[in-house]
Backbone as a ProteinNet text record, in pm:
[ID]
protein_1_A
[PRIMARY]
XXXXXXXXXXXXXXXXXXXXXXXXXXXXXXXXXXXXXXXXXXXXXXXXXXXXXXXXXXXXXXXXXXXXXXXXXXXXXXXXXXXXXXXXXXXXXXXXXXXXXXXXXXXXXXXXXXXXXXXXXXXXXXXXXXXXXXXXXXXXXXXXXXXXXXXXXXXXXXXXXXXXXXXXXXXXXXXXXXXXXXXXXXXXXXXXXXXXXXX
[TERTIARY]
85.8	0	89.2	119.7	183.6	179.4	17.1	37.2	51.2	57.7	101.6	276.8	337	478.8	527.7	473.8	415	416.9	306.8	300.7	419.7	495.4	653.6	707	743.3	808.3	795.6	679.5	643.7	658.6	687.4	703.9	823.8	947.8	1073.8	1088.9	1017.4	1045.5	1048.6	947.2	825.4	838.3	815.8	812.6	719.4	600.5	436	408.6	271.2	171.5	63.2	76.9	8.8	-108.4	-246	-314.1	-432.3	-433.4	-508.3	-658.2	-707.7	-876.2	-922.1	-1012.3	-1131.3	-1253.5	-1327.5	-1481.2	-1559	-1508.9	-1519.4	-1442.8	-1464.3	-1364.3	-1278.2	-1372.3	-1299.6	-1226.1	-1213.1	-1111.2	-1073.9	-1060	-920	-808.4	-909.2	-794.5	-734.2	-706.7	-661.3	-502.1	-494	-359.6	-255.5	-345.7	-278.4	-223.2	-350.1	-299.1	-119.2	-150.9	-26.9	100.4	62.4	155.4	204.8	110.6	171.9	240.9	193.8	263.2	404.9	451.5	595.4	611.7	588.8	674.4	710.9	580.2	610.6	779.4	755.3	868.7	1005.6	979.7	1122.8	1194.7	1072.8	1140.3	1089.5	1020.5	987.9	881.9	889.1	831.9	688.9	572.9	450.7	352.8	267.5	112.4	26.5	-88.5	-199.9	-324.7	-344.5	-464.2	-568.2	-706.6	-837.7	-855	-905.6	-877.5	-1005.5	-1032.9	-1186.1	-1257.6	-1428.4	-1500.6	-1546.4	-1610.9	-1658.7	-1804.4	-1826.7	-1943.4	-2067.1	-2113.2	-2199.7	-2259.7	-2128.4	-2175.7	-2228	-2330.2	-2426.1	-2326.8	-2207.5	-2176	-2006.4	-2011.1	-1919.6	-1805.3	-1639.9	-1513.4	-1460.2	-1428.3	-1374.1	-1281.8	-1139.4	-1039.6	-919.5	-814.1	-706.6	-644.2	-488.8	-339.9	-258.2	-197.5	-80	33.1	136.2	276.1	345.3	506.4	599	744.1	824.2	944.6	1015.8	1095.3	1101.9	1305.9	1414.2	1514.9	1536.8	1465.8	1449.6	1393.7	1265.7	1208.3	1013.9	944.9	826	747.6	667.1	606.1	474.1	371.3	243.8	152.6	31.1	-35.1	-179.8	-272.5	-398.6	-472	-581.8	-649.1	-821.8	-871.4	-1033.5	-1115.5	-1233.3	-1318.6	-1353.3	-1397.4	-1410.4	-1591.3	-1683.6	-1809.1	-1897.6	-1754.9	-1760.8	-1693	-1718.7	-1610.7	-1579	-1644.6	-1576.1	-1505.5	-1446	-1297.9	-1218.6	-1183.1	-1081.1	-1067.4	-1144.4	-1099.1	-1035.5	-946.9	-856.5	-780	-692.7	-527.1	-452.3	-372.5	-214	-120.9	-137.2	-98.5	22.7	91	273.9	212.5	119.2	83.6	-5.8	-94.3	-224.4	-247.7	-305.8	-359.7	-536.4	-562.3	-710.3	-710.9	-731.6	-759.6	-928	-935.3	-1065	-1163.3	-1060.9	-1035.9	-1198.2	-1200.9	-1317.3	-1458.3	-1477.9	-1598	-1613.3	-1497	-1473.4	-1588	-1650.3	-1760.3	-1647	-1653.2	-1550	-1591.7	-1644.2	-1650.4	-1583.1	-1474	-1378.8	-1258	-1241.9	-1117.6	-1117	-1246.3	-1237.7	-1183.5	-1213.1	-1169.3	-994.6	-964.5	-817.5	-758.9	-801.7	-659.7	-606.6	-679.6	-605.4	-597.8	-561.3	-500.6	-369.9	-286.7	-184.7	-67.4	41.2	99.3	251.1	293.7	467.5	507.4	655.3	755	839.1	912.8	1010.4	940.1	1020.7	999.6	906.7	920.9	860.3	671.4	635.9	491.7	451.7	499.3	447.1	437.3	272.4	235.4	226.7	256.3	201.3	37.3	-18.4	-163.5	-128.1	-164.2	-155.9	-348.6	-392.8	-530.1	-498.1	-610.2	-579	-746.8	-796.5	-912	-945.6	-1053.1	-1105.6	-1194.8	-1203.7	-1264	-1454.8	-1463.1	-1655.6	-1695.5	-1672.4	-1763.5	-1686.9	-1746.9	-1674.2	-1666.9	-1625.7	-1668.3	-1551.4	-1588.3	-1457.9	-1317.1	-1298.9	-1101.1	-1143.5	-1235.3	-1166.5	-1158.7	-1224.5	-1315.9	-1136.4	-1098.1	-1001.7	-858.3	-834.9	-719.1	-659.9	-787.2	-774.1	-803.7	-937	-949.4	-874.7	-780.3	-732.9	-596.4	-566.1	-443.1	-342.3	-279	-135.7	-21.3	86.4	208.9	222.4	168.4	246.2	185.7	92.2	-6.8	52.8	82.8	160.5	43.5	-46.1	-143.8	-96.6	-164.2	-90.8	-202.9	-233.6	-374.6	-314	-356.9	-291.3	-441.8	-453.7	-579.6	-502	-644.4	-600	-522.7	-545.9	-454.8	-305.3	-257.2	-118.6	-89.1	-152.7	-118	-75.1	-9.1	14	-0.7	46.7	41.5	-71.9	-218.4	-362	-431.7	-402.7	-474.7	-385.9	-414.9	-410.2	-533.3	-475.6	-566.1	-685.8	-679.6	-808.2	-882.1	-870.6	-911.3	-985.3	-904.8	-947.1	-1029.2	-1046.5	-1134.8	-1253.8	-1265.5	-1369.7	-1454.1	-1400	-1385.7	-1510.5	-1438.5	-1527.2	-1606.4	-1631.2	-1750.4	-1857.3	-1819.5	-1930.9	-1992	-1858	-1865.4	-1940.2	-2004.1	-2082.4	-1993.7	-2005.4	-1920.1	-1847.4	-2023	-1935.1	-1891.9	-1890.4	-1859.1	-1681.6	-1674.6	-1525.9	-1456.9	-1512	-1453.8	-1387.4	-1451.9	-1452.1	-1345.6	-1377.5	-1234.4	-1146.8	-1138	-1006.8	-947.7	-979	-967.7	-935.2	-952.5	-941.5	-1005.2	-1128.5	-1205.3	-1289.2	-1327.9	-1410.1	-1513.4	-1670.2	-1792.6	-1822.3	-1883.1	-1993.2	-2151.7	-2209.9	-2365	-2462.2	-2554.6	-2654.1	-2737.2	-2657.2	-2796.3	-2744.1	-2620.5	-2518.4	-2525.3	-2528.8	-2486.8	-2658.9	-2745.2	-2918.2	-2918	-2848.6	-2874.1	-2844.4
-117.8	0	122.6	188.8	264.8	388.4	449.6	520.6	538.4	378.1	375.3	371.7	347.7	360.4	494.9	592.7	740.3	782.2	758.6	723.4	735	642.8	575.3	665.8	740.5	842	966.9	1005.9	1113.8	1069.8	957.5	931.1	976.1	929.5	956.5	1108	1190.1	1316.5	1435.1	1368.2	1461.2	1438.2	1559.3	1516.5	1552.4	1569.9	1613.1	1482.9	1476.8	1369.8	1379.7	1279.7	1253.2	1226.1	1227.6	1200.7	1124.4	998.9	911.8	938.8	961.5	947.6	908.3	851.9	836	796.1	786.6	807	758.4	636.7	526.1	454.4	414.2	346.7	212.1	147.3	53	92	185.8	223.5	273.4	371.6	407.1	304.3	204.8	93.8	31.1	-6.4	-32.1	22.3	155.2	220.2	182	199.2	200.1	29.5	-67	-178.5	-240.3	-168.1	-167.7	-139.3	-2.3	56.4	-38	-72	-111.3	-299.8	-347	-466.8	-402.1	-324.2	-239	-224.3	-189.3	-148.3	-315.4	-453.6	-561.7	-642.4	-595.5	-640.1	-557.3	-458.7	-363.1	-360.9	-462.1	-456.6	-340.5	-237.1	-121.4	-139.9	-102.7	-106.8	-35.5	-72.4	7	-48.1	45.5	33.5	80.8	49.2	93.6	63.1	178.4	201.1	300.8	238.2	358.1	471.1	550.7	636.6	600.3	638.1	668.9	757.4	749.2	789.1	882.7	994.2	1060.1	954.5	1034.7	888.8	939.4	985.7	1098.3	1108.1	1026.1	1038.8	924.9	951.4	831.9	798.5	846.8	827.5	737	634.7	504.5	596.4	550.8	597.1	574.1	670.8	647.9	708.5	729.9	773.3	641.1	671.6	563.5	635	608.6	665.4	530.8	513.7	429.4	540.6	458.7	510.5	397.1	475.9	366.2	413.6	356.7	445.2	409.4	550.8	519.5	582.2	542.7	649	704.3	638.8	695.6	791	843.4	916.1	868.9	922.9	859.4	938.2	881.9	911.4	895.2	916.8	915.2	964	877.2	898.9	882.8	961.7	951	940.3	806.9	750.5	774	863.8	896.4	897.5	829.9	842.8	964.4	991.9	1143	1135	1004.2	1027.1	1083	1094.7	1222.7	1301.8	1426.9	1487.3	1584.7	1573.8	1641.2	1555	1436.6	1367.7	1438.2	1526.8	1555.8	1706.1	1759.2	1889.5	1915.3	2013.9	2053.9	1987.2	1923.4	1871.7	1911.4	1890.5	1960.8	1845.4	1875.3	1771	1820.2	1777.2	1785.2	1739.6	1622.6	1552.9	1495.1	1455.4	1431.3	1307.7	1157.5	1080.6	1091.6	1140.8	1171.7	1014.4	891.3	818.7	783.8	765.9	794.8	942.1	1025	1143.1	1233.6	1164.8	1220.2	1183.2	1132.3	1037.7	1087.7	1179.5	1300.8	1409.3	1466.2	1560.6	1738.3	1815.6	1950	1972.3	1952.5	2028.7	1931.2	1850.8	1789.3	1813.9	1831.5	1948.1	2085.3	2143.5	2322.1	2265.2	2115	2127.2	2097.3	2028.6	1967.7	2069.1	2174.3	2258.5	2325	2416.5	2483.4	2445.5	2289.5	2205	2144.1	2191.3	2117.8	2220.2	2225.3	2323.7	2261.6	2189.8	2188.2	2159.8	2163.9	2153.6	2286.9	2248.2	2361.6	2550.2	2628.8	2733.8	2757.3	2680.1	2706.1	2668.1	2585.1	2587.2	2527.5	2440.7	2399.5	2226.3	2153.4	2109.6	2020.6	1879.5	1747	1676.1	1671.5	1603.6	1503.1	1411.5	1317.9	1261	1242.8	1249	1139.8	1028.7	878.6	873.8	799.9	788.2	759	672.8	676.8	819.7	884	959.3	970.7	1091.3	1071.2	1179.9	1244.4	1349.1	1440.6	1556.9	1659.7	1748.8	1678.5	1749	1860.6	1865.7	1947.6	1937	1833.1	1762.5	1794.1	1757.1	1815.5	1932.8	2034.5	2159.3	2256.6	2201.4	2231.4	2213.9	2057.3	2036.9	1976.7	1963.3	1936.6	2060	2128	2271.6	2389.4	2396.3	2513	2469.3	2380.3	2334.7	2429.2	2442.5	2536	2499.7	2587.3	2505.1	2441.4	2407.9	2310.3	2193.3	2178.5	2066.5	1942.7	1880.6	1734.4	1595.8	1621.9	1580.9	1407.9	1274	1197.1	1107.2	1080.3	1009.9	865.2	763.2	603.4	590.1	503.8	416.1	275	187	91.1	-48.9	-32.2	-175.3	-138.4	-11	45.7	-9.8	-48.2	-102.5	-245.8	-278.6	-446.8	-476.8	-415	-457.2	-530.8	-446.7	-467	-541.3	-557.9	-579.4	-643.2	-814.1	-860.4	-909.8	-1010.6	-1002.7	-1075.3	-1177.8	-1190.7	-1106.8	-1021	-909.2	-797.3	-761.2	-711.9	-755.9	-933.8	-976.8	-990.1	-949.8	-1003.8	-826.6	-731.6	-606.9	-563.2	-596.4	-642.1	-680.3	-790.8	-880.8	-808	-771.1	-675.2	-550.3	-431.9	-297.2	-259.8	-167	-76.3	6	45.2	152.9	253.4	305.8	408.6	407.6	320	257.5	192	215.5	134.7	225.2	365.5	466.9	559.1	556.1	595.2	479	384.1	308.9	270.8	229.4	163.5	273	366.4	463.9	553.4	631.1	754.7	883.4	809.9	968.1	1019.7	1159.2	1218.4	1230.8	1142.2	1149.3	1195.4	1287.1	1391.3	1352.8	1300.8	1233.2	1311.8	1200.5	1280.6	1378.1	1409	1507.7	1615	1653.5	1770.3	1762.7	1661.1	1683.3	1764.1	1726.7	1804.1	1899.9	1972.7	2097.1	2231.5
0	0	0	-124.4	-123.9	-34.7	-4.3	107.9	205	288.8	402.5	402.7	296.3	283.1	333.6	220.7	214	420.3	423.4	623.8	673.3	603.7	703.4	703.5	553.6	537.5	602.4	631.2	680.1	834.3	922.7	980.5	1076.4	983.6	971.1	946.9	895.6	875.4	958.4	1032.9	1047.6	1237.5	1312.7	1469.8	1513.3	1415.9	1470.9	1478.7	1495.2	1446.8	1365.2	1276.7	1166.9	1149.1	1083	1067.8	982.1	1000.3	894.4	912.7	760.7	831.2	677.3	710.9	559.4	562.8	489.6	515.5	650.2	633.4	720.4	824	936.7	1039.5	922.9	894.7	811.1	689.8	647.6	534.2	626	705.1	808	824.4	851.3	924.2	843.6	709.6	610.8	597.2	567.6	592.6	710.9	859.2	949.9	921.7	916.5	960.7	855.3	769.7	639.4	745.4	784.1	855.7	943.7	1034.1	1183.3	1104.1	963	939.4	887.5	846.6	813.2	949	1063.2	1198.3	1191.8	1183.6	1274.3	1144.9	1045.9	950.6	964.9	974.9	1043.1	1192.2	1252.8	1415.1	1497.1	1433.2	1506.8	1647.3	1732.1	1874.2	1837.1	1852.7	1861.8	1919	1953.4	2025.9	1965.2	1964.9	1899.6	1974.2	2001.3	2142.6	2121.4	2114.7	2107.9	2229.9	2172.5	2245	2365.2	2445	2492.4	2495.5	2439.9	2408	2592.7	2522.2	2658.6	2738.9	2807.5	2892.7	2868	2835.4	2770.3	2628.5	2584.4	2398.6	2413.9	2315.7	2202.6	2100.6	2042.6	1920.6	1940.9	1885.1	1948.7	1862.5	1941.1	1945.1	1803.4	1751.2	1554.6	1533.1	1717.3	1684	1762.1	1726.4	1753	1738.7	1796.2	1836	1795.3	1684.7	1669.2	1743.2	1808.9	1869	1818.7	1758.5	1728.3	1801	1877.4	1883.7	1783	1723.2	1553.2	1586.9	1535	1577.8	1721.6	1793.2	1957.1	1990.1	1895.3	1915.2	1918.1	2003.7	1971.8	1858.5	1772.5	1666.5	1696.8	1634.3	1678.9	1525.3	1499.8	1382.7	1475.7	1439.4	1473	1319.5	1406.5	1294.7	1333.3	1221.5	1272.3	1176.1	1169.6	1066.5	1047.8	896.6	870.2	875.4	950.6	938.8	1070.2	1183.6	1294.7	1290.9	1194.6	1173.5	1286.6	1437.2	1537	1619.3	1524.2	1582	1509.7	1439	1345.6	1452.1	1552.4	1571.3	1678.7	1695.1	1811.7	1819.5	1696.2	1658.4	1626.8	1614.2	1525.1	1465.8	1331.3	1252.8	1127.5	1145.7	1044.5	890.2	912	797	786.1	673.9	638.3	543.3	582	440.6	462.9	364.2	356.8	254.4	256.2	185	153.7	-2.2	-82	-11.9	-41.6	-21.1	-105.2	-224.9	-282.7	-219.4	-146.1	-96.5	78.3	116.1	226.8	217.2	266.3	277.7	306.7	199.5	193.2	404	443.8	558.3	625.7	627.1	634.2	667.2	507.4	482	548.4	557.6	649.1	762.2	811.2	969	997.7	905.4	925.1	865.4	768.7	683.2	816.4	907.5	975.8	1088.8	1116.5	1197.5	1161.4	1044.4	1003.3	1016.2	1103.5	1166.9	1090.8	977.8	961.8	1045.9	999.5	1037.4	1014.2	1148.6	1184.2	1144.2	1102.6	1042.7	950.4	841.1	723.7	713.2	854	819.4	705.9	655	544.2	586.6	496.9	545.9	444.9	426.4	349	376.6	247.6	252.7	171	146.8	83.5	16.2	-99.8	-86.2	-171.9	-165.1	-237.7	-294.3	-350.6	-410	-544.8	-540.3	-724.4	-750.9	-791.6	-881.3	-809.8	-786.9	-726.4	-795.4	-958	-973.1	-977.2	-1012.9	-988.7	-844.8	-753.8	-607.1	-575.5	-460.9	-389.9	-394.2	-434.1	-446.7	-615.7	-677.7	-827.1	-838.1	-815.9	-810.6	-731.3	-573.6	-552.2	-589.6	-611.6	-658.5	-827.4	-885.3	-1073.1	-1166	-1107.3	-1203.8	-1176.6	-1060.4	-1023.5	-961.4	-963.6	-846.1	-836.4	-692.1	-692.6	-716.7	-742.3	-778.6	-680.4	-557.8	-478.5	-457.4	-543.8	-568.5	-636.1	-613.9	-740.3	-748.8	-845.5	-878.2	-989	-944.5	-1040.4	-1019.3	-1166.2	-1228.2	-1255.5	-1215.2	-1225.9	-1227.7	-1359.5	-1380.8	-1294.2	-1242.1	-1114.1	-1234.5	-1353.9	-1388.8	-1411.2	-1369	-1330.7	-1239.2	-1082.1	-1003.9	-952	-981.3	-1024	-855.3	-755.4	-580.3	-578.7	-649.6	-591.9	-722.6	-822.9	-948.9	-1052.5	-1033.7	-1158.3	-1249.6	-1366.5	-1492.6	-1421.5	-1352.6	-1335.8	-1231.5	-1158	-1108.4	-1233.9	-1333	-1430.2	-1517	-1545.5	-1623.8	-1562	-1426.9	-1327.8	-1311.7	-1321.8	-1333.2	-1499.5	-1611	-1733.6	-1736.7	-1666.6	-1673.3	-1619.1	-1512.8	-1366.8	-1389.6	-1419.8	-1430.7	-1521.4	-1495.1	-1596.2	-1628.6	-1777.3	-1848.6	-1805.6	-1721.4	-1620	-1506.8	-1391.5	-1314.3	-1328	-1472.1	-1537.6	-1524.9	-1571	-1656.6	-1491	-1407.8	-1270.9	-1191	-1127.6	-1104.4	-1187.3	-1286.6	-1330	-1417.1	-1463.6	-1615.7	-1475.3	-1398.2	-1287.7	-1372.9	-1429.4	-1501.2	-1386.8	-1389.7	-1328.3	-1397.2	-1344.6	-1450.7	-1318.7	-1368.1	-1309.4	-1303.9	-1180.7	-1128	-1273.3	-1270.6	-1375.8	-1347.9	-1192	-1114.6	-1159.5	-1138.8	-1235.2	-1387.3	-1473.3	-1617.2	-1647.8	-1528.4	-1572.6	-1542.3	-1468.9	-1434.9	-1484.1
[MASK]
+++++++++++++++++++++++++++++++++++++++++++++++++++++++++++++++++++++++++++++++++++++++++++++++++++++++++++++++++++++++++++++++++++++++++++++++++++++++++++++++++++++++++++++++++++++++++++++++++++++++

């Protein structure tokens, strides 16, 4: 999983803590669990512990704290579903994997941008956004029709990925997918809902 590699790196870089989140608790855990199998293959020391929920809430716990001591230093990634998005607030974060990033609700992103504080001096901050393609939403709208130079934008249709997808994955893909359904995962086009192409 290349972006949990991505993770490592920013790991090693970086002396904030990081932040994994995506739509769902179960795609959250996907990255991390990548991650924490790279600490158990490198020898690296870690824990991975939920946080606790207040006693009060109705709404069950959708944040986690991986810790690794990494270089002799402790590291720390927080992992939160983005479908409470008041787990994402009152953090400070070096670095960001928004994975299936398009399928994120923009009031998401308002909460984490000005939670991501750099490194050292310069304040400058790594996002990392992973995803198939949902339309023309807020990640196209922000980072395909207008992107900044500091944007590094890179389109891989999924039979590029040999890690996750071979031929019979792809022939099984053919058989199933609808055109546009094809054209959206495996192609990385942005088709825009028919509720937009009517309007």
């Amino acid at each position: 999983h290349a972006a949990s590699w991505w993770c490592f790196k920013k790991l090693l870089e970086c002396d904030g803590m990081g932040l994994i989140t995506a739509p769902i608790y179960a795609q959250a855990e996907v990255p991390i669990k990548y991650l924490m199998g790279i600490f158990s293959d490198m020898g690296i020391p870690f824990t991975f512990n939920k946080q606790p929920t207040f006693a009060l809430s109705t709404l069950p716990s959708h944040t986690n704290i991986l810790s690794a001591l990494m270089n002799g230093k402790l590291k720390q990634v927080k992992m939160a579903s983005s479908d409470v998005p008041d787990n994402l607030r009152s953090g400070s974060y070096s670095w960001v994997l928004m994975d299936e990033g398009a399928f994120i609700e923009e009031e998401v992103w308002n909460i984490i941008a000005p939670t991501m504080r750099g490194q050292g001096n310069d304040f400058v901050y790594q996002v990392l956004i992973t995803s198939s393609p949902a339309g023309k939403n807020w990640t196209y709208e922000k980072f395909m029709e207008s992107p900044s130079e500091n944007v590094l934008l890179i389109r891989a249709p999924s039979w590029e990925n040999s890690y996750q997808v071979n031929e019979e994955k792809l022939d099984l893909w053919r058989e199933t997918m609808s055109k546009r359904m094809s054209l959206t995962e495996k192609r990385a086009n942005e088709i825009q809902s028919p509720i937009w192409n009517n309007l």
